[in-house]
C-alpha positions as CSV (number, residue, x, y, z in Angstrom):
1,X,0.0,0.0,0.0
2,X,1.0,3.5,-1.3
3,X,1.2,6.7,0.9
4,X,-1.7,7.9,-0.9
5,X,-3.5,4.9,-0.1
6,X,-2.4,5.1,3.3
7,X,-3.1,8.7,3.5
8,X,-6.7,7.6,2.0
9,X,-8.0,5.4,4.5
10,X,-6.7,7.7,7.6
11,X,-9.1,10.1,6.0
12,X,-11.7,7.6,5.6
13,X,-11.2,6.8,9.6
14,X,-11.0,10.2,10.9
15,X,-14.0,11.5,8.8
16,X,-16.2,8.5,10.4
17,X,-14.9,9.0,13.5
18,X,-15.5,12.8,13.1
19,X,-19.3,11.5,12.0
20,X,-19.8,9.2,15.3
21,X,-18.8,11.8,17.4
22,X,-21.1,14.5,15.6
23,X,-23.8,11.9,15.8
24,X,-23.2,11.1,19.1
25,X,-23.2,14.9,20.2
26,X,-26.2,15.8,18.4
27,X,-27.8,13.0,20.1
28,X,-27.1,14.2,23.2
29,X,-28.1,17.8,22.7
30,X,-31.4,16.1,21.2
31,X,-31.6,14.4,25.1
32,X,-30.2,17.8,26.6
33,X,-33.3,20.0,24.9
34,X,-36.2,17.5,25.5
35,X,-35.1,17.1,29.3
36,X,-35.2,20.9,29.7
37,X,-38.2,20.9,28.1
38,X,-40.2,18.3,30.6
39,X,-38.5,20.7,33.0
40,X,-39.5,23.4,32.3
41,X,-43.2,22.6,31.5
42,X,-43.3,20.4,35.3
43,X,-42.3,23.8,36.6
44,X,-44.9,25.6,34.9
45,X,-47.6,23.0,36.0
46,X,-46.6,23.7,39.3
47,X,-46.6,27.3,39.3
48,X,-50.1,27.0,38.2
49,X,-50.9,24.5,40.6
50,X,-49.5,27.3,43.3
51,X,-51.8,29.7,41.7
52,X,-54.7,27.2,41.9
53,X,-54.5,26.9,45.6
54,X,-54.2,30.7,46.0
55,X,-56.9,31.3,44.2
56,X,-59.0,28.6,46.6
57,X,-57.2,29.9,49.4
58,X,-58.5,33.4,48.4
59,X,-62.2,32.0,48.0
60,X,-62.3,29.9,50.7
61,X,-61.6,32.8,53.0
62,X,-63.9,35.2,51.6
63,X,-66.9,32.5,51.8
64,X,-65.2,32.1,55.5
65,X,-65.5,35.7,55.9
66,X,-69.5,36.0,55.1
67,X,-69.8,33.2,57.4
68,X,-71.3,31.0,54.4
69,X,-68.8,28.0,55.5
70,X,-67.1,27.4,59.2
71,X,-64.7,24.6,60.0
72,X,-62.1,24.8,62.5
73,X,-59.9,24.5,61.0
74,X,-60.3,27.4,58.7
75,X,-60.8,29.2,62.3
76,X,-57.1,29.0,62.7
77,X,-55.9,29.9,59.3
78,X,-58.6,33.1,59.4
79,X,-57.6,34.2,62.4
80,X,-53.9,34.1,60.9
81,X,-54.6,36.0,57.6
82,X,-56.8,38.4,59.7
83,X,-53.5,39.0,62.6
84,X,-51.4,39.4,59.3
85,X,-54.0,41.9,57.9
86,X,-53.8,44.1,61.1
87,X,-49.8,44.2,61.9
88,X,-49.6,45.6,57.6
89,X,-52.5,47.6,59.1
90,X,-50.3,48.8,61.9
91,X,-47.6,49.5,59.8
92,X,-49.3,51.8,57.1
93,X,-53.3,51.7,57.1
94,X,-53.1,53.0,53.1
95,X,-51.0,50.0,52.3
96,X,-53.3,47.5,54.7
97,X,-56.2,48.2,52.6
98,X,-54.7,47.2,49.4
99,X,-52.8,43.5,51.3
100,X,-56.3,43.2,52.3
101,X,-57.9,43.2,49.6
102,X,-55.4,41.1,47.9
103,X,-53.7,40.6,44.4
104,X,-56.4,39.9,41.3
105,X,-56.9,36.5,40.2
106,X,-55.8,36.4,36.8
107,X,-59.4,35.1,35.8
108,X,-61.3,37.4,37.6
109,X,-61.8,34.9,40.6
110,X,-64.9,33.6,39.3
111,X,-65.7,29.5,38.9
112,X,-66.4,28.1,35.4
């Protein structure tokens, strides 16, 4: 065999190796994107879950409030939101009326 021929099939080797390797990288960037993906969608989910229990949260103690459901439970948590309503109170009565009140659920608050 020739140093051409020699020269040839190095070529030949280093070009599949470079192919392998290209495949091998793309196929892990392939894994790399779709894992970051499923990440970031299970993150979303449970941001919206979060927002999901805020918004019952926010319900629950409003229908609390009007005295249209009791439990004892929702006695304790009440009486929490309502001592954390007064100390913001305390601090700046302007600024306690907007805490009380409460940010604005995105959907208007309303049951579908």
């Amino acid at each position: 065999m020739g140093f051409i021929d020699r020269l040839k099939a190095g070529a030949g080797e280093a070009a599949d190796l470079a192919g392998q390797a290209a495949g091998q990288a793309r196929e892990l960037a392939e894994k790399t994107a779709s894992r970051a993906r499923q990440e970031a969608r299970e993150l979303q989910l449970k941001r919206d879950l979060n927002d999901a229990y805020d918004d019952l949260g926010r319900i629950a103690f409003e229908l609390w409030e009007a005295g249209e459901i009791t439990s004892p439970l929702l006695e304790s948590r009440a009486g929490r939101i309502e001592s954390l309503r007064k100390q913001l109170d305390a601090l700046d009565p302007e600024a306690g009326d907007a805490a009380a009140a409460g940010p604005e659920p995105e959907d208007g608050g309303g049951r579908t």
